[in-house]
PyMOL commands that place a pseudoatom at each C-alpha (Angstrom):
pseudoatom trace, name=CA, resn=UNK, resi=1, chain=A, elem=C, hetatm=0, pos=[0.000, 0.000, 0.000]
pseudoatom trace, name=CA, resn=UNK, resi=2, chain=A, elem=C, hetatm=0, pos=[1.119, 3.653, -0.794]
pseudoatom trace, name=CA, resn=UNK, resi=3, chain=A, elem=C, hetatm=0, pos=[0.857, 4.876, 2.912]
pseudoatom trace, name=CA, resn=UNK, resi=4, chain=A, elem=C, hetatm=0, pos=[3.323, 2.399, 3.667]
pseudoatom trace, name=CA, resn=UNK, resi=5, chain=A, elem=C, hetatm=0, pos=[6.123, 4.689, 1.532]
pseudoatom trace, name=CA, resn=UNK, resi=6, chain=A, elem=C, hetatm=0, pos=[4.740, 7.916, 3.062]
pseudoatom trace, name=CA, resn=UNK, resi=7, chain=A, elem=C, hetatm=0, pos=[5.397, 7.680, 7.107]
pseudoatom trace, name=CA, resn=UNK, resi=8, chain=A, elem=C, hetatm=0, pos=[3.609, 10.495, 9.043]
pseudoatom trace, name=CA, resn=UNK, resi=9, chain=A, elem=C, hetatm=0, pos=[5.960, 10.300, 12.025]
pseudoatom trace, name=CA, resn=UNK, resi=10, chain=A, elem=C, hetatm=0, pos=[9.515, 9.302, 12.525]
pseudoatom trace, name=CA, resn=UNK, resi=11, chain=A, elem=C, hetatm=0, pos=[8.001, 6.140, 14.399]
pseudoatom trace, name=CA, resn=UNK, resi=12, chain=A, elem=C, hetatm=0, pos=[5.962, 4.859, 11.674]
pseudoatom trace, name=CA, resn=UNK, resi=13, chain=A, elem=C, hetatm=0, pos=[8.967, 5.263, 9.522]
pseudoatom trace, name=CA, resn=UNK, resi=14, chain=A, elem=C, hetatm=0, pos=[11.333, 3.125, 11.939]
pseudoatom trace, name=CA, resn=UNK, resi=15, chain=A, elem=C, hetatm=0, pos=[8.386, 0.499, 12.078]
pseudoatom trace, name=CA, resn=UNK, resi=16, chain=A, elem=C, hetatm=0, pos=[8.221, 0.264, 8.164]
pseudoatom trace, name=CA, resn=UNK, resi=17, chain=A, elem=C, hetatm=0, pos=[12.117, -0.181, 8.385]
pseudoatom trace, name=CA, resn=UNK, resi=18, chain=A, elem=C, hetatm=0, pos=[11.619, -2.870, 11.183]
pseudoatom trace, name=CA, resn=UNK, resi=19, chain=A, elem=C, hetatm=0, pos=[8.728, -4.972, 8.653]
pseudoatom trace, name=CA, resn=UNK, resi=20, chain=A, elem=C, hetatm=0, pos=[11.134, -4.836, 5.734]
pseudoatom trace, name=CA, resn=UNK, resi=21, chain=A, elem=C, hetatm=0, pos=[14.580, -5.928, 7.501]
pseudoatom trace, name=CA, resn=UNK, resi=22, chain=A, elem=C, hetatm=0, pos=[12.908, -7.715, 10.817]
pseudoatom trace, name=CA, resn=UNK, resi=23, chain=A, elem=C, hetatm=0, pos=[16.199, -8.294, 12.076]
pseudoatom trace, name=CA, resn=UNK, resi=24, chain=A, elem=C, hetatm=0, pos=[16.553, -9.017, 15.713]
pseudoatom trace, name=CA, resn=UNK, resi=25, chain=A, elem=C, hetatm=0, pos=[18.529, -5.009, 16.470]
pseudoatom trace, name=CA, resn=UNK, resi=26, chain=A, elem=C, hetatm=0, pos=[15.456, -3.700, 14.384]
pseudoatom trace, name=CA, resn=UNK, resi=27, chain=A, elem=C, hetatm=0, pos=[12.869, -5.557, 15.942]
pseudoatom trace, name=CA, resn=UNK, resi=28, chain=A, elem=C, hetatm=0, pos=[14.595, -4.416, 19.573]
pseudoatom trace, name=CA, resn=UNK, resi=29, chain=A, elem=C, hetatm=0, pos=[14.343, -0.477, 18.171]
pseudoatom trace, name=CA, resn=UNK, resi=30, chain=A, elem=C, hetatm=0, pos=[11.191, -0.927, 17.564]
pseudoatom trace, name=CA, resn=UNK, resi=31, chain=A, elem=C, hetatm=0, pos=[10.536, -2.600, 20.707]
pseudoatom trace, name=CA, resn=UNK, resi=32, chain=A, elem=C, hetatm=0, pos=[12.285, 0.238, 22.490]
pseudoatom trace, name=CA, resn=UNK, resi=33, chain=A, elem=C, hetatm=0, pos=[10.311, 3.282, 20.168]
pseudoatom trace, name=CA, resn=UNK, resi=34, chain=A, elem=C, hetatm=0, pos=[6.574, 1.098, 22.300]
pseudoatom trace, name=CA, resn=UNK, resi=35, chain=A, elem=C, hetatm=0, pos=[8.311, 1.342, 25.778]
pseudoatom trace, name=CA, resn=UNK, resi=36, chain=A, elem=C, hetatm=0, pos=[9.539, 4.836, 25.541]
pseudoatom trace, name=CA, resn=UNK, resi=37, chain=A, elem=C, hetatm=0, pos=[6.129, 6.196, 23.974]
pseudoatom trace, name=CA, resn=UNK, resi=38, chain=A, elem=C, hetatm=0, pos=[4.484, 3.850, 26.780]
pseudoatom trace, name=CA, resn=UNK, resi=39, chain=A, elem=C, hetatm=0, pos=[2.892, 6.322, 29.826]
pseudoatom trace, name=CA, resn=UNK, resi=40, chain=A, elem=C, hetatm=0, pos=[4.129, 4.110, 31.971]
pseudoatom trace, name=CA, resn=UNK, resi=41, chain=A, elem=C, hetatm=0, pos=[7.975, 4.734, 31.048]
pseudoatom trace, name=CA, resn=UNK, resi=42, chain=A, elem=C, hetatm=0, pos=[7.493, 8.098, 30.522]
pseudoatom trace, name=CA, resn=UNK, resi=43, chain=A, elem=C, hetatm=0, pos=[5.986, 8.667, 34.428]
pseudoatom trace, name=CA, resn=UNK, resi=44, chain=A, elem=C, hetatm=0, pos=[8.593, 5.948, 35.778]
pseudoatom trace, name=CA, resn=UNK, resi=45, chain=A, elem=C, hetatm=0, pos=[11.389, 8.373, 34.096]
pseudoatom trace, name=CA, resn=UNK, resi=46, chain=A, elem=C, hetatm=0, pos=[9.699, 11.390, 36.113]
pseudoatom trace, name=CA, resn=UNK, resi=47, chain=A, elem=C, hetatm=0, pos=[9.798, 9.861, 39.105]
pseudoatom trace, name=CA, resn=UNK, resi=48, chain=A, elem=C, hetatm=0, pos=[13.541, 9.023, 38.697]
pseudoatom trace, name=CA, resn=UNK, resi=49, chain=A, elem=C, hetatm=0, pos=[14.542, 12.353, 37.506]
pseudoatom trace, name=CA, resn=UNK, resi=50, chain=A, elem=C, hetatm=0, pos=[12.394, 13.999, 40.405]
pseudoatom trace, name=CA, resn=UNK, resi=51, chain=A, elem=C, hetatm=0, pos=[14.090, 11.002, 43.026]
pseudoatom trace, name=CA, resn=UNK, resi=52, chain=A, elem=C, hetatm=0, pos=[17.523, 12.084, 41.928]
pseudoatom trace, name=CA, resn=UNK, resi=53, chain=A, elem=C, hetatm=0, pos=[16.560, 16.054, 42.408]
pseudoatom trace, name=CA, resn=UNK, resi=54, chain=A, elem=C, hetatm=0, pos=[15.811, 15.573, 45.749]
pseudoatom trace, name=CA, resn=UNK, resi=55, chain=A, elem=C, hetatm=0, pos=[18.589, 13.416, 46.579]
pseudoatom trace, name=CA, resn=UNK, resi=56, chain=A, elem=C, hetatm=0, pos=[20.843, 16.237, 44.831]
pseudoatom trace, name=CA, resn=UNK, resi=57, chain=A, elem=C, hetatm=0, pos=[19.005, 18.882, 46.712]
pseudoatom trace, name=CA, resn=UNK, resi=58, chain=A, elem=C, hetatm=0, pos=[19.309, 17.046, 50.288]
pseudoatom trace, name=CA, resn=UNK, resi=59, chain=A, elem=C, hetatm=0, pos=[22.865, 16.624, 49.800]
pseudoatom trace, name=CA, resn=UNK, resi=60, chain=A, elem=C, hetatm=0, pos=[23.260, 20.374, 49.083]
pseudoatom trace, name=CA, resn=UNK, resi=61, chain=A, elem=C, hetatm=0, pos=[21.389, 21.152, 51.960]
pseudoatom trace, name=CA, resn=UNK, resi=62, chain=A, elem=C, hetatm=0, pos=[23.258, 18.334, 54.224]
pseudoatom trace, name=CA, resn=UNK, resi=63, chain=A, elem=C, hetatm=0, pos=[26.561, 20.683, 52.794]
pseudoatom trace, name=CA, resn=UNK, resi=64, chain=A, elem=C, hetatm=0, pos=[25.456, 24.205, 54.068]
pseudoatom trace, name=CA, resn=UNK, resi=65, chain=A, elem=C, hetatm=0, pos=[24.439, 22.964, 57.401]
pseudoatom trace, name=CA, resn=UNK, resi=66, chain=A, elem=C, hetatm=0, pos=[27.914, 21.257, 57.846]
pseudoatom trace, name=CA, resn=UNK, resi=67, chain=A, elem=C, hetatm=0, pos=[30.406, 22.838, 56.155]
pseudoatom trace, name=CA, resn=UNK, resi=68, chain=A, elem=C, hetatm=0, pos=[32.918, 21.093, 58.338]
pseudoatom trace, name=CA, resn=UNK, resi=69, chain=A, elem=C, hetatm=0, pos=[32.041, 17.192, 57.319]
pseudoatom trace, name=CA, resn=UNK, resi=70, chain=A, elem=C, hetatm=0, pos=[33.955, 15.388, 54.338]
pseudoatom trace, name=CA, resn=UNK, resi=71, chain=A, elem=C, hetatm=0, pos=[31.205, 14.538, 52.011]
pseudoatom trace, name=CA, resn=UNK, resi=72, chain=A, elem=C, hetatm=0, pos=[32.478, 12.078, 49.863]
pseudoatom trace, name=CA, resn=UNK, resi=73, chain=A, elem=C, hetatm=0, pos=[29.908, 10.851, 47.570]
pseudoatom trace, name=CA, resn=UNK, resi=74, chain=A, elem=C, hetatm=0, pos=[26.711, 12.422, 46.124]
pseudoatom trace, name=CA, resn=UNK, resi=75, chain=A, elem=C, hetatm=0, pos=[24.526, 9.940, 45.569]
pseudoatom trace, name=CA, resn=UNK, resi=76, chain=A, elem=C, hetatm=0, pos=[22.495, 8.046, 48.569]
pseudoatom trace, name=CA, resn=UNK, resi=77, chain=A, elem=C, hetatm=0, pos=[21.064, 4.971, 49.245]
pseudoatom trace, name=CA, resn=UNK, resi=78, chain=A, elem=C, hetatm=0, pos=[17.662, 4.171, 49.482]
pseudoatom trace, name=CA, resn=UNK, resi=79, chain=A, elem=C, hetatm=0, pos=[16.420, 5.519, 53.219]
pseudoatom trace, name=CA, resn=UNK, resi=80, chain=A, elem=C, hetatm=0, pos=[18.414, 8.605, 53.286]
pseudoatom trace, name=CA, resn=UNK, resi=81, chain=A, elem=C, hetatm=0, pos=[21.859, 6.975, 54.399]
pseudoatom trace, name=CA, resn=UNK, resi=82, chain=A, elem=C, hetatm=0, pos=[24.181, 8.084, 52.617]
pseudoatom trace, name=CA, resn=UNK, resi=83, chain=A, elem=C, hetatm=0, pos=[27.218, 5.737, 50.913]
pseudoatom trace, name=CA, resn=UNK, resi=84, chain=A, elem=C, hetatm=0, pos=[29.995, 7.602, 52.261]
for i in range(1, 84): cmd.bond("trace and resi %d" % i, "trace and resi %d" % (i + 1))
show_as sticks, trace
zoom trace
């Protein structure tokens, strides 16, 4: 069919790749094009970019209040503790 030569989005033109070479790294792209356009990845990645804020912005904090502490590492584990 004609539509088929004529992709309306960068997606649909990926998928048409993936049906004509259906190789396994194509079929993963396009495998990879429904996760990321999934709601669910795209709120997961939210939370995880808003998780890492406030980790960023604790540590800051943590920094002002005592200046004097060595603060070796910026990232913390899970519970507020931090690896350090």
């Amino acid at each position: 069919p004609k539509e088929n030569f004529i992709p309306q989005t960068i997606e649909e033109k990926i998928v048409n790749l993936v049906d004509r070479l259906s190789n396994p790294v194509a079929l993963r792209e396009k495998k990879l094009i429904e996760e990321v356009k999934s709601p669910k990845t795209q709120w997961t990645r939210f939370q995880k970019m808003g998780n890492e804020l406030t980790q960023m912005a604790k540590c800051n904090i943590e920094k002002l209040l005592y200046p004097q502490r060595k603060f070796l590492s910026f990232h913390y584990l899970p519970g507020g503790t931090s690896k350090a």
